[in-house]
N, C-alpha and C positions, 0 to 999 in steps of 0.2 A: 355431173357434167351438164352445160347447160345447152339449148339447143339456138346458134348462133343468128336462124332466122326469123326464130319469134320472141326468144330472148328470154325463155319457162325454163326452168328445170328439169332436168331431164330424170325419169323414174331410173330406180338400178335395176338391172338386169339380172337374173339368176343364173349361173354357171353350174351345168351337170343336172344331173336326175332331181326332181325335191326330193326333200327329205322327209322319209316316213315318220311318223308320229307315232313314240314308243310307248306299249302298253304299258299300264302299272306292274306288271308283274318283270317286263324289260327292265323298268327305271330299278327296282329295287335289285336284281341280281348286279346291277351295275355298280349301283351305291356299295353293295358288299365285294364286291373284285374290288374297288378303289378301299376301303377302309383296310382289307388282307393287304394291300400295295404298301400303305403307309406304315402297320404295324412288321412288315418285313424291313422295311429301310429303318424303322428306329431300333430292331435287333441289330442290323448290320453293323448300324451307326454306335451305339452302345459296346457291341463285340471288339470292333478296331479301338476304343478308348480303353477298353479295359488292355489289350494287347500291347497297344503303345506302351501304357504305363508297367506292365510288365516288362517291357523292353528296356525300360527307364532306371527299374529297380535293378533287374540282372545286368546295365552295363554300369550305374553305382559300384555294385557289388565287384563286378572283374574289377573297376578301376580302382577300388581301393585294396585289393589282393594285389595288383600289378604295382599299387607306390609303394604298399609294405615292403614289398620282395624287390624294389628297388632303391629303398632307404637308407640313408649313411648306415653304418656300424655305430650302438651305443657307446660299445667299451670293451676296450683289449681283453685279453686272456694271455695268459700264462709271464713269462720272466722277462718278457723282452727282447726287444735283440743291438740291433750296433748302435755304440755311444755318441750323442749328439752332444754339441754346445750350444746354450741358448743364453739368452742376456735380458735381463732384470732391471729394469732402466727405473732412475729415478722419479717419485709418483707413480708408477705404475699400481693400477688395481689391479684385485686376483681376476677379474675376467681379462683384462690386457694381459697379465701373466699365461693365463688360460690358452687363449688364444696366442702366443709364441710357441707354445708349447703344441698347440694345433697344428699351426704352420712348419713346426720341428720335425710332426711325427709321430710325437712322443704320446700324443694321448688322442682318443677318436673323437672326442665329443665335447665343446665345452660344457654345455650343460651338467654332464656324467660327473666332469672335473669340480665343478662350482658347488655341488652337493657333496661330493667329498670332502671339498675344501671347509666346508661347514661346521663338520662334527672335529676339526682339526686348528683350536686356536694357533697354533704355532705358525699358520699361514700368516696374518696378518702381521708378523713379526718379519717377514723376509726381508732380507736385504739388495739393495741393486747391487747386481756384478753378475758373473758369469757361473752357468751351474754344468756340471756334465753329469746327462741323462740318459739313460737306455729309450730305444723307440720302443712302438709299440707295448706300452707299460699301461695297465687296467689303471682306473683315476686314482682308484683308493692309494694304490701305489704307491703314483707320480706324484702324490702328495707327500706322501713320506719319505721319499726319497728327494723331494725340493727340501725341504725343512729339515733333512741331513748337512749338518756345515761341513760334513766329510765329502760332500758332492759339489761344495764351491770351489772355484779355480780362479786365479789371478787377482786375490785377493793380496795387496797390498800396504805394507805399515810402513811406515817414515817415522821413525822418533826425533823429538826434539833434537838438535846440534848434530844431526847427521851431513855429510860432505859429500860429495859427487864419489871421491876416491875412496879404497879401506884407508883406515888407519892403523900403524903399525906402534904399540906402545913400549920406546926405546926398551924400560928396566922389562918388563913384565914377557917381552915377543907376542903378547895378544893382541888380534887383529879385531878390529871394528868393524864392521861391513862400510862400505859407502852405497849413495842412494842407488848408482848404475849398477852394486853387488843385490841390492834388494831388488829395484826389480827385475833382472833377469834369474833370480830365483823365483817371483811370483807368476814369471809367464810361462814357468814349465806347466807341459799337458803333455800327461799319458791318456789317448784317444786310442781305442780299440786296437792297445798294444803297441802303438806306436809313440816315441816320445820327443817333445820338439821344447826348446829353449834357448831364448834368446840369451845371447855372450854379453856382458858387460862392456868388450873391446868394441861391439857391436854398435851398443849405445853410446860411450865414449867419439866413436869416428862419425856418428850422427851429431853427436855435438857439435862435432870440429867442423863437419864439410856441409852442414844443408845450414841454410839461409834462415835468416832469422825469422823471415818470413814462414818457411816451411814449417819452422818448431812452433810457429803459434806466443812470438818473445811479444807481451803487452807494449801498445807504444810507447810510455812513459818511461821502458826499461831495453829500445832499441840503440840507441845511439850509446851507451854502454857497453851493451853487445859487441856493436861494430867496432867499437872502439879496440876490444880484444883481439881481434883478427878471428885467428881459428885455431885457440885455444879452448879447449873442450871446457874449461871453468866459468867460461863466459858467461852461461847458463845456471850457476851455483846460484842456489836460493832461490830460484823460479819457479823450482818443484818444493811447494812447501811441507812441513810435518804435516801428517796425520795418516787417510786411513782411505786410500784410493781402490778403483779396479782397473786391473790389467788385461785387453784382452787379447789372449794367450795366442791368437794366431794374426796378430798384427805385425811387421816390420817395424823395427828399431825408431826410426824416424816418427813415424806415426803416433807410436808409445809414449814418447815422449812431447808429441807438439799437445796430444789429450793431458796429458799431465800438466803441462804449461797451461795450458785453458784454465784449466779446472782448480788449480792453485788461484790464478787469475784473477776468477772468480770469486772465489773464496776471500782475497788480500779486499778484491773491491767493496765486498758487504763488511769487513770491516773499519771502512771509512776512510783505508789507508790515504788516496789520494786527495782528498779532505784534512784529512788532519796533518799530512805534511805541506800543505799549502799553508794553512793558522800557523805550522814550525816555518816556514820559511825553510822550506827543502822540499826536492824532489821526492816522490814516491819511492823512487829506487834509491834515495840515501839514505829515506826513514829505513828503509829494509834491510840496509847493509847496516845501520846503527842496531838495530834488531839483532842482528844475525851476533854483531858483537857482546851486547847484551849474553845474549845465551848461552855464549864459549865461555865467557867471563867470569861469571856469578852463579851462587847458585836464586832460586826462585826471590826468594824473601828478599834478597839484594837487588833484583832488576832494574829496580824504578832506580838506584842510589846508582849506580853504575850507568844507565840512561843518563844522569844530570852529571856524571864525570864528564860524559864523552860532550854532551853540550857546553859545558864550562869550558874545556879546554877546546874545541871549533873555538869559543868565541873569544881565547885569550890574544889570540889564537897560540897555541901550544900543542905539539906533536900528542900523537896518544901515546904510543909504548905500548902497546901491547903483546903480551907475549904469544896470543893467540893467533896474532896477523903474520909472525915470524913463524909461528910450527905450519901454519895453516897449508902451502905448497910441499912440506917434506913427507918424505915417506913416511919416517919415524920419526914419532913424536915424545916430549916431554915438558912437563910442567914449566920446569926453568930451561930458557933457551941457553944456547953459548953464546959468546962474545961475537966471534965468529958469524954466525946465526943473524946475527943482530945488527952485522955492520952489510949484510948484502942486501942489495937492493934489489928488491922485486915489487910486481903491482902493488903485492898487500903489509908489504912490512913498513908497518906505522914508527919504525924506529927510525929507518931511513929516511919515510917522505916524510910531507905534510897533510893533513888532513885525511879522508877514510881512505879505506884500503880500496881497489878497482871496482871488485863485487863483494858480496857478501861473500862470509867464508863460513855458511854450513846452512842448513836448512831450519830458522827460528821456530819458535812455539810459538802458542798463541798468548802466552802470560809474557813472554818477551818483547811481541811485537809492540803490545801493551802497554808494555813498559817504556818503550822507547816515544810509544804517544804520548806519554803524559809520565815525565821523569819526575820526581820528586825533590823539589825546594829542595834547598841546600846549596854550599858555598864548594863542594868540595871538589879536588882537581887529583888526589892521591888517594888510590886502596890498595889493600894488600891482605893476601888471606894465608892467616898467622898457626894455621892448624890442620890437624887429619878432620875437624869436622866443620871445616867450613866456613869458620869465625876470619869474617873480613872486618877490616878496619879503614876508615875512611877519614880523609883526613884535608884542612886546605893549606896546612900546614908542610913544605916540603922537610925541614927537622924532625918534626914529628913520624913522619913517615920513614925516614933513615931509622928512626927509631922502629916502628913498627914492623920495619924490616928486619932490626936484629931478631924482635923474636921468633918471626917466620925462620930465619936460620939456626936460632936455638933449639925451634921444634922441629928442625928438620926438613920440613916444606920448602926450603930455598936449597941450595947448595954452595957454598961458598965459593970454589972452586971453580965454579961456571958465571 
C-alpha cells in the first residue's frame, strides 16, 4: 500500500502474536509427524488400488458366469419332436442350409450343424426342394436325416411326351399319368400325421380360370393362350420335361404359375427365342414343332422328322399327323379312325393347315433340339413300318403308299381303320 501523501511505500504490517522461533529439537519432531502423514496416504492410496482391481477381477469373473448361464444351447438332445418343412433353394451353401434349418427349429446352433456337416460328404450333394424334418434334432442327426431322400417331399419328374391329361391306351386299358396326375401326386405331405394333396381337377380349374398373367405364361407364348379361352390345354407344353420341386403346402394356382417360371427359364438358356428368330418362327411354334417331334419319332429320328414338318410348312402341305388327332381324346391308339381324322379340332393337322393350337405334350430336351436344327433332307413322308421302331422316310409320295403296305403287313397299321 502506498502512503497517498508522500507517495513511499507503505511497510506491511503484522497480524496477531509474532511468531515464536522453533527450537531444533521442535523443527525435527515436526519434520517426523509430516514424513508418518505421507507414508500413511501412500498405504491408503496403494490399499484402494489394489481393492479396485480386486473389484475389477471379481466383477470379470460374475460377468462371464452370468453370459455362460445365459448362452444359446450348443445342441439338442434326444429324438426330436414335431415335423417341420424347410426348402433348399438353389446355390444354397450348407451354412445358408444351416441357417433354414435354425430359423425351422430343427437345430440349435449353426456352428454345432457345420461341424457335423463335415465328417458327412453326402452333404454337399443335397438337392434344392423341400425336406420334412423333426425339430429340435442334435446336428449330428439333422444331418443324416437331410441326406435321407426318404425325408424329401415334392419332389417332382415330367418324362419326356408327357400331356396335361392321363392317357388311356385303347388295346391295352393302361393309363399314363398326365402332368396335373404327377404333380398332385408330388405335393402330398404326411406332416405330423396329418395328410394334405393337391387334386389334379384342382390344377386343371386353375388352368381354365386364372389369367395368364397369374400362371406366370412367358410373353412370347400369351397371345396363344388367350387365344384358347379357358380351355385348361392352353398351357400344355409350358410346364416342360424334367425334374422340378413342388412345394407341398402351396395352392394349385401358385404350383403351377412356379412351374411355368421355372420351365421358362430353362426354354430361355436354351436359346429357344434365338434360334426361332434365325427359323423364322415364334418361340412358341418352335415349341409346338418340338412338342411334335417327340410324339412322333423315336430319339434317333428327331432331327429327320424336324425337317418333315419344315418341308411341308413350306410346301405348304398339311402335316397329318396322327399324334395331333389322338392328342384331345381320352383313349388313344397308334392308328387313328377315319372318323378321328375328319373332326375338326385346334390340333388336328388332318383337318387344318399348318401346326396344331399348342403343343400336344411336354418335349425333351433332344426334341427341342431337334426341332433347332432339323436335318437336310428333301423329305415330306415317314412312316414307321415295325414293333421296333424302323421309320422310313421318304419325298417320294408312291413310295410311301408303298412303305405303308409294309407297316400293314407288320401289323403296325391296321387296315380296317
Amino acid at each position: 500500500m502506498s502512503d497517498q501523501k508522500t507517495g513511499r511505500k507503505a511497510k506491511p504490517v503484522a497480524v496477531g502474536p509474532p511468531r515464536r522461533r522453533m527450537s531444533r529439537t521442535e523443527r525435527a519432531r515436526d519434520d517426523r509427524r509430516q514424513r508418518q502423514h505421507s507414508r500413511r496416504r501412500r498405504l491408503v492410496t496403494g490399499l484402494g488400488a489394489v481393492l479396485v482391481t480386486m473389484l475389477v477381477i471379481a466383477g470379470v469373473f460374475l460377468g462371464s458366469k452370468l453370459w455362460h448361464s445365459s448362452s444359446p444351447v450348443v445342441d439338442f438332445t434326444g429324438e426330436g419332436g414335431q415335423q417341420v418343412l424347410i426348402e433348399v433353394h438353389e446355390g444354397d451353401y450348407t451354412t445358408a442350409v444351416a441357417e433354414a434349418l435354425l430359423d425351422a427349429g430343427v437345430i440349435a446352433n449353426v456352428g454345432t450343424f457345420l461341424e457335423a456337416a463335415q465328417s458327412n460328404p453326402a452333404i454337399a450333394a443335397i438337392q434344392p426342394g423341400f425336406y420334412r424334418l423333426k425339430a429340435e434334432l442334435p446336428a449330428a442327426t439333422a444331418v443324416q436325416e437331410l441326406v435321407d431322400p426318404g425325408n424329401r417331399v415334392g419332389k417332382l419328374v415330367i418324362p419326356e411326351g408327357r400331356q396335361l391329361d392321363d392317357i388311356t391306351d385303347l388295346k391295352t386299358n393302361a393309363v399314363t399319368p398326365g402332368v396335373f396326375t404327377l404333380i398332385a401326386e408330388a405335393s402330398c405331405l404326411d406332416l405330423n400325421g396329418d395328410r394334405h394333396c393337391l387334386k389334379a381337377q384342382d390344377l386343371r380349374r386353375a388352368a381354365e380360370t386364372e389369367t395368364p398373367e397369374a400362371l406366370s405364361v412367358p410373353g412370347w407364348a400369351v397371345g396363344p393362350v388367350t387365344k384358347l379361352g379357358r380351355d385348361h390345354r392352353r398351357i400344355e407344353g409350358l410346364i416342360t420335361a424334367g425334374t422340378w420341386n413342388v412345394d407341398p403346402t402351396a395352392p394349385a394356382a401358385t404350383v403351377l404359375s412356379k412351374l411355368i417360371v421355372q420351365s421358362a427359364a430353362e426354354l430361355d438358356k436354351s436359346g429357344l427365342s434365338e434360334t426361332a428368330h434365325q427359323l423364322g418362327m415364334s418361340p412358341y411354334e418352335l415349341l409346338v414343332v418340338a412338342s411334335l417331334v417327340q410324339r412322333e419319332a423315336l430319339p434317333h429320328d428327331f432331327a429327320k422328322v424336324a425337317r418333315v414338318i419344315d418341308n411341308r410348312l413350306s410346301e405348304p402341305q398339311r402335316l397329318e399327323f396322327d399324334s395331333t388327332v389322338n392328342y384331345p381324346l381320352d383313349r388313344q391308339e397308334v392308328a387313328t379312325t377315319d372318323a378321328d381324322r375328319a373332326k375338326v379340332t385346334p390340333w388336328n393337322t388332318y383337318a387344318s393347315d399348318g401346326l396344331p393350337a399348342t403343343p400336344i405334350c411336354s418335349p425333351g430336351t433332344e426334341a427341342l433340339h431337334a426341332a433347332e436344327h432339323p436335318e437336310p433332307g428333301d423329305w415330306l413322308y415317314f412312316v414307321t413300318i415295325d414293333d421296333d421302331g424302323t421309320t422310313l422316310f421318304t419325298h417320294s409320295y408312291q413310295q410311301h403308299l408303298n412303305n405303308i403296305e409294309l407297316a400293314l403287313d407288320n401289323g403296325v397299321l391296321d387296315s380296317s381303320r
